[in-house]
Wavefront OBJ file of the C-alpha trace (Angstrom):
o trace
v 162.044 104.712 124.084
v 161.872 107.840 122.957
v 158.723 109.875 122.099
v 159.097 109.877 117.901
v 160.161 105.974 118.067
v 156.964 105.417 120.563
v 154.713 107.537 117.652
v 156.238 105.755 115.073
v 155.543 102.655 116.134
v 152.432 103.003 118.129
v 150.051 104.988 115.559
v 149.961 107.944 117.613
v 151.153 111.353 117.163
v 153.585 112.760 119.251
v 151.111 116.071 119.550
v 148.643 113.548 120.953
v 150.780 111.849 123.348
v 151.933 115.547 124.552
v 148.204 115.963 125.187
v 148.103 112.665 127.096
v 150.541 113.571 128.879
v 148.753 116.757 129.826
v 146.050 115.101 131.060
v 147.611 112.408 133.367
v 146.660 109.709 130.682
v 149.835 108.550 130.059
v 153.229 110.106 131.181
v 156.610 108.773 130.360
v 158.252 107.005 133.319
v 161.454 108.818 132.891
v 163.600 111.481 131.251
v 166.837 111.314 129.274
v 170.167 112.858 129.895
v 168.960 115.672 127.764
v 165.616 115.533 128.982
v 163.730 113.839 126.536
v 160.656 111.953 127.533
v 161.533 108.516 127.696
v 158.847 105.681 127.822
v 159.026 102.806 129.373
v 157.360 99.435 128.375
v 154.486 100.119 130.651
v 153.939 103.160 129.206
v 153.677 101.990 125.638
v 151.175 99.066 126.733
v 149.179 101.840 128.502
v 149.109 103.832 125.467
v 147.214 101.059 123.506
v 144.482 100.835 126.156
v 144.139 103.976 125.901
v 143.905 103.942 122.075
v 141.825 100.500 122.785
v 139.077 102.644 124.875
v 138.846 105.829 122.348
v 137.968 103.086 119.796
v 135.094 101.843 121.762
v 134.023 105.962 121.726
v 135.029 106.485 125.433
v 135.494 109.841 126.367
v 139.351 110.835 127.573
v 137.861 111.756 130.646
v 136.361 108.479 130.840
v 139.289 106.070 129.663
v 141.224 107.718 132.579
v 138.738 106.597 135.206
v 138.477 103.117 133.663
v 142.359 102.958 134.071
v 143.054 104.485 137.386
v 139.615 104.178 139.788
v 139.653 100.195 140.580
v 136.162 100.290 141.620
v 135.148 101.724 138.600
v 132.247 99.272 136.628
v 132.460 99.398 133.221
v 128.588 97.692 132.941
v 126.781 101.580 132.835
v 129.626 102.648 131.082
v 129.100 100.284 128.036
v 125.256 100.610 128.129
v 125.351 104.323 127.602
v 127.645 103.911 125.202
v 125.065 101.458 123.496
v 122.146 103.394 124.039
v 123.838 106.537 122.523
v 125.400 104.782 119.933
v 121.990 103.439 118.494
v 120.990 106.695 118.868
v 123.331 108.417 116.544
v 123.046 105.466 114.071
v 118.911 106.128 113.876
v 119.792 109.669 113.949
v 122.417 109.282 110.361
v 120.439 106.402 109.061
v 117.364 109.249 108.725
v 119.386 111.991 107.487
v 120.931 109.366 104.785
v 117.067 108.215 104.178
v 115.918 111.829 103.861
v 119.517 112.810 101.535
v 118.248 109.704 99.368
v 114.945 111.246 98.430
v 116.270 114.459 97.908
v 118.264 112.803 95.163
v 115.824 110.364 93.885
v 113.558 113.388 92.669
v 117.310 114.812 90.689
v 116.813 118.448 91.824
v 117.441 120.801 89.281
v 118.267 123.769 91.844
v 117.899 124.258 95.662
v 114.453 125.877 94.852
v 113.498 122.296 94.342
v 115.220 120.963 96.986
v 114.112 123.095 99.852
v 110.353 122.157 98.149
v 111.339 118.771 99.126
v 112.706 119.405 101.918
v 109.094 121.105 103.197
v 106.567 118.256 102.067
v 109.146 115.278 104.039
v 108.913 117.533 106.778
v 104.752 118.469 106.771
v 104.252 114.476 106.085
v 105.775 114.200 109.587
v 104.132 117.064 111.370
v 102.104 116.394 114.754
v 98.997 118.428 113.113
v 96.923 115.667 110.818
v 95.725 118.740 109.039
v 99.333 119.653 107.746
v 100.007 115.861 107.331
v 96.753 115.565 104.801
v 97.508 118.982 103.361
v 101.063 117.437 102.218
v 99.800 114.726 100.984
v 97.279 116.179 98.933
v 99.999 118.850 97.475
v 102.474 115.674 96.786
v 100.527 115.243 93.759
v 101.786 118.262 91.965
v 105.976 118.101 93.576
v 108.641 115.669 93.311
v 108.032 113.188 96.459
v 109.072 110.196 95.913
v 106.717 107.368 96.341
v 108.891 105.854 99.078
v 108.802 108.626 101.077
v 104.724 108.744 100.867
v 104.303 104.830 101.489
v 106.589 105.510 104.692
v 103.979 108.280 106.068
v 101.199 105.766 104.856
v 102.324 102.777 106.663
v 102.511 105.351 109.631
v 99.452 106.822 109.387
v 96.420 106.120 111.447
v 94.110 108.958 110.768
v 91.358 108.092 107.913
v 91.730 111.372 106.121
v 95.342 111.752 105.935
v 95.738 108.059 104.751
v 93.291 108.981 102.184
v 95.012 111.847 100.675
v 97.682 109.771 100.696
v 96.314 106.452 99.129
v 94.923 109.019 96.362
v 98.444 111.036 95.656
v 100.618 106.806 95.427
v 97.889 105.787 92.869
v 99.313 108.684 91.083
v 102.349 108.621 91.463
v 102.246 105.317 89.591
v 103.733 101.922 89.716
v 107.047 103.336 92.049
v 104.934 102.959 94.871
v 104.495 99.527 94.425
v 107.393 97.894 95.780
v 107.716 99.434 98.821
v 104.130 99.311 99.683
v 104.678 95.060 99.302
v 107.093 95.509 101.898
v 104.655 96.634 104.161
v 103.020 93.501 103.355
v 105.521 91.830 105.633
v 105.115 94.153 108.668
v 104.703 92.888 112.255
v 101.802 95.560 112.589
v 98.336 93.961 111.570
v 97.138 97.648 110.991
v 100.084 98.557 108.611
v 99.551 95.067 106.884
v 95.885 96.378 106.178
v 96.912 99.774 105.173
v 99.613 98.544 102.472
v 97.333 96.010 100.976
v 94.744 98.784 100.842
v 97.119 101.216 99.047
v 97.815 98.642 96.734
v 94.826 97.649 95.967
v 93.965 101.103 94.665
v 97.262 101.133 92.045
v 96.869 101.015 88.559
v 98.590 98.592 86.340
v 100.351 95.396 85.486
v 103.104 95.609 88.517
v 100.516 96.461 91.430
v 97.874 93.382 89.929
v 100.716 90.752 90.085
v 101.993 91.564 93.623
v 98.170 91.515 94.206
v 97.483 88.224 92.849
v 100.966 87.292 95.012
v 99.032 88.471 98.227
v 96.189 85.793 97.542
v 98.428 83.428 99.475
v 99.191 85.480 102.072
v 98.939 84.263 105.351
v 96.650 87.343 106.604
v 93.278 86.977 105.707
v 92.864 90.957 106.106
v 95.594 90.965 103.354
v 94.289 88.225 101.189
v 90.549 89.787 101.102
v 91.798 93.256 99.964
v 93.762 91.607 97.086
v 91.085 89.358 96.129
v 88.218 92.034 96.239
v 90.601 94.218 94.009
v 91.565 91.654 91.620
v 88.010 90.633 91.582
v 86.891 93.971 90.194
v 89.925 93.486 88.104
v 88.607 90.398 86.239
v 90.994 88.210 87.555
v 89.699 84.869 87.991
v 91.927 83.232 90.584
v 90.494 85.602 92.899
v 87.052 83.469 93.256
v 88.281 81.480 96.147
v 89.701 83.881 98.358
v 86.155 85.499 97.959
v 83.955 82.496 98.732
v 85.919 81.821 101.679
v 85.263 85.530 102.769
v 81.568 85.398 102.052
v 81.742 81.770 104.331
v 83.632 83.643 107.053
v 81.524 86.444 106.803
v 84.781 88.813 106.536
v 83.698 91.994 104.282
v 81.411 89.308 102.758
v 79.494 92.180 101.032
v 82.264 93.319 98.926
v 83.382 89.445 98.497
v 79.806 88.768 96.783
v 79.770 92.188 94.850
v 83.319 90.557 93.328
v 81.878 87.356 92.323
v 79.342 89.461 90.605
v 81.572 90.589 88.365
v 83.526 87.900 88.027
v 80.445 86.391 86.777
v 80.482 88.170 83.226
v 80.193 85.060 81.110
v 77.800 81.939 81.513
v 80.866 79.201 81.400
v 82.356 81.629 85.178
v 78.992 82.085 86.254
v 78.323 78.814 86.432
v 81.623 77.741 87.873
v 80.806 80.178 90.398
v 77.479 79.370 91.226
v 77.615 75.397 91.593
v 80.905 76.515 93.949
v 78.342 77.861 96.207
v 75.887 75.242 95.592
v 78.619 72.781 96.728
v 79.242 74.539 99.735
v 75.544 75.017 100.573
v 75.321 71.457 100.157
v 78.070 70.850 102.660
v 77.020 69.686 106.345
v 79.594 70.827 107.443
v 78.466 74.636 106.548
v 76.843 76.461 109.440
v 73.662 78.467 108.763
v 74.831 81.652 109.033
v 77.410 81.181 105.881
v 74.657 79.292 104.031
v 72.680 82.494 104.396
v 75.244 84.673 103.030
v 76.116 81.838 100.144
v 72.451 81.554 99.317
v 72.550 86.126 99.258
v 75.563 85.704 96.882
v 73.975 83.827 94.572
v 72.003 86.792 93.585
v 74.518 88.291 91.995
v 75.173 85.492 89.926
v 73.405 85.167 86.263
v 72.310 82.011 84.415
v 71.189 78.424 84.781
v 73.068 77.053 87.323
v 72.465 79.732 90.363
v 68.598 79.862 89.166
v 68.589 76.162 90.005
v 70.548 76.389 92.789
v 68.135 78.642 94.452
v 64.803 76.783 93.172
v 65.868 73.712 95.142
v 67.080 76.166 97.938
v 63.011 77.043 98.366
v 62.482 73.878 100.055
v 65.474 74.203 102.495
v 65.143 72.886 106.385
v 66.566 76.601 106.978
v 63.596 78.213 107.087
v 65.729 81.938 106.602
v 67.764 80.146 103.552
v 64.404 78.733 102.140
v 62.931 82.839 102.408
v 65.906 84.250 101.041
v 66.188 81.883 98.131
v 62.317 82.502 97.461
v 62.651 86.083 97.179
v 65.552 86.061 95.179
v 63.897 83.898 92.500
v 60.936 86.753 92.696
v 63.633 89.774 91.262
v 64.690 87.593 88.577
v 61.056 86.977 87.998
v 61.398 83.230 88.929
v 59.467 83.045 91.760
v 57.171 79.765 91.918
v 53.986 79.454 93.777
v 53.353 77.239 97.117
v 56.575 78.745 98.529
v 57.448 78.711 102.344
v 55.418 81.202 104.651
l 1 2 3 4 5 6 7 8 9 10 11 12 13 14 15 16 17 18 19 20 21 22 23 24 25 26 27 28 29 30 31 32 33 34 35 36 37 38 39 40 41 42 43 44 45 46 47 48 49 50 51 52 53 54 55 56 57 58 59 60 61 62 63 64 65 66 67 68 69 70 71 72 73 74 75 76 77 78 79 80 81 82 83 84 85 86 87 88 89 90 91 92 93 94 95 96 97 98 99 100 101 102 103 104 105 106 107 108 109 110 111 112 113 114 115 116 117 118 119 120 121 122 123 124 125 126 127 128 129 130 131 132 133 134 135 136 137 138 139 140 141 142 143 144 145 146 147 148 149 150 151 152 153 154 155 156 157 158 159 160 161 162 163 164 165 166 167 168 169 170 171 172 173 174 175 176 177 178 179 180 181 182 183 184 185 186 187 188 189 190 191 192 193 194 195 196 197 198 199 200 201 202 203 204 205 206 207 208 209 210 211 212 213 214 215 216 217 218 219 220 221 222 223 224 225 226 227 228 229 230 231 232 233 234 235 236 237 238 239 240 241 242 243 244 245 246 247 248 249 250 251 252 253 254 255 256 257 258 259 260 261 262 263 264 265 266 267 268 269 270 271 272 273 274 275 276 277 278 279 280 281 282 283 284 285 286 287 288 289 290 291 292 293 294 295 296 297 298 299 300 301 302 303 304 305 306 307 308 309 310 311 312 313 314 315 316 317 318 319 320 321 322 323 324 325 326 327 328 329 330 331 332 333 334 335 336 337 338 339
């Protein structure tokens, strides 16, 4: 077969199979009359392993020691090709991250875009000082909120994740999705940073994901939803934050919630005889019945007073204390208490 028919039907260019040629890859078996290259069917079924290899991204120089070295192994081979591979994938799949932020912002010139271009880079410089003064300079460019949650989620110094917290609450309800998909991270720490971040947005989109996280199976997630909600007014926060003040996780912040979920007498009084109950449980151990009977004080009306009058005479001598001297700031306190 001649060398256009074996082009023809093969795929491959005759300029290529010259070049094959040239390199030992593949030469014809024979020559006509006129001395054409003829190919034989040998030849042809070596030109599709060859064509076979280059797909895999084998080097020429490597496709002709796979074909011709019997002790070659392709197990290294295919590895490196693996490893570099994933390499150039991660290496495209950043560039088409980074193009995709570019054009998010809709530059209006390349003044804007180089701008860009500069804060994505400081977010990921070494220096934590050039990292917090990008963040804080975010505020008044085009960065999308996508690109700020990524350095977030990354981020373990306190400052820089900061700055950054501060410039996604500005940058407004954008920031919320992506931040939610932190949520779901593998990374306890990054878990705790996005729920932190989102506590701190503004607005409709960032409470409802919030009230979302109550369920989530993180406590470190569910508290920083329900203390944020709390201080939202949201209601179904109350039992995320008596479970925190009985586990004694940021309990402080849990009670401050309650507090001010406790703005009418019908929710302080749902709140308080929920403590009361729990108090009353055997099953509570003394050290959350302290900080139950401490978050009663935040709690106005009837039902908490109460609650801590018959707390004077507890068996737990600190309970009985704490209860006593709570009654005496809301000018309650009774004579004959415990000394």
């Amino acid at each position: 077969m001649l060398i256009g028919e074996v082009a023809r039907r093969s795929g491959v260019s005759a300029r290529m199979l010259r070049h094959y040629e040239s390199l030992g890859l593949v030469r014809p078996s024979g020559r006509t009359g006129s001395g054409y290259r003829e190919y034989a069917d040998e030849d042809i079924r070596r030109i599709f392993h060859v064509e076979s290899l280059r797909s895999l991204g084998l080097s020429l120089r490597d496709i002709g020691r796979a074909l011709d070295d019997p002790g070659f192994a392709p197990a290294a081979l295919v590895g490196d090709l693996i490893r570099r591979t994933r390499e150039r994938i991660a290496a495209e799949t950043e560039l088409l991250t980074r193009l995709a932020r570019i054009d998010a912002v809709e530059p209006a010139g390349w003044e804007e875009v180089l701008q860009v271009v500069a804060l994505l880079q400081a977010l990921g410089s070494k220096s934590p000082d050039a990292r917090q003064r990008a963040a804080l300079s975010s505020a008044d460019e085009a960065v999308p909120a996508e690109a700020l949650v990524e350095a977030l989620l990354g981020e373990a110094d306190p400052n820089v994740a900061g700055a950054l917290r501060w410039a996604l609450a500005r940058s407004g309800a954008d920031a919320a999705a992506p931040l939610v998909r932190g949520l779901d991270s593998p990374v306890a720490a990054v878990r705790d940073r996005a729920a932190q971040c989102l506590a701190a947005l503004p607005g409709d989109e960032a409470t409802g994901h919030l009230r979302t996280a109550l369920a989530h199976p993180d406590p470190a997630v569910r508290g920083r939803a329900a203390v944020a909600l709390g201080a939202r007014g949201e209601a179904g926060a109350v039992p995320v934050l008596v479970d925190m003040v009985v586990a004694g996780r940021n309990d402080t912040d849990a009670a401050d919630a309650l507090g001010v979920l406790a703005s009418d007498a019908a929710s302080a009084d749902a709140i308080a005889a929920r403590l009361a109950d729990l108090l009353a449980d055997a099953t509570t151990e003394p050290p959350a019945r302290g900080r139950l009977t401490q978050a009663l004080a935040g709690i106005p009306g009837d039902t908490a007073t109460r609650a801590l009058t018959g707390l004077q005479q507890d068996g737990d001598r600190a309970v009985a204390l704490t209860a006593t001297y709570l009654l005496g700031l809301r000018g309650e306190g009774r004579p004959g208490t415990p000394e």
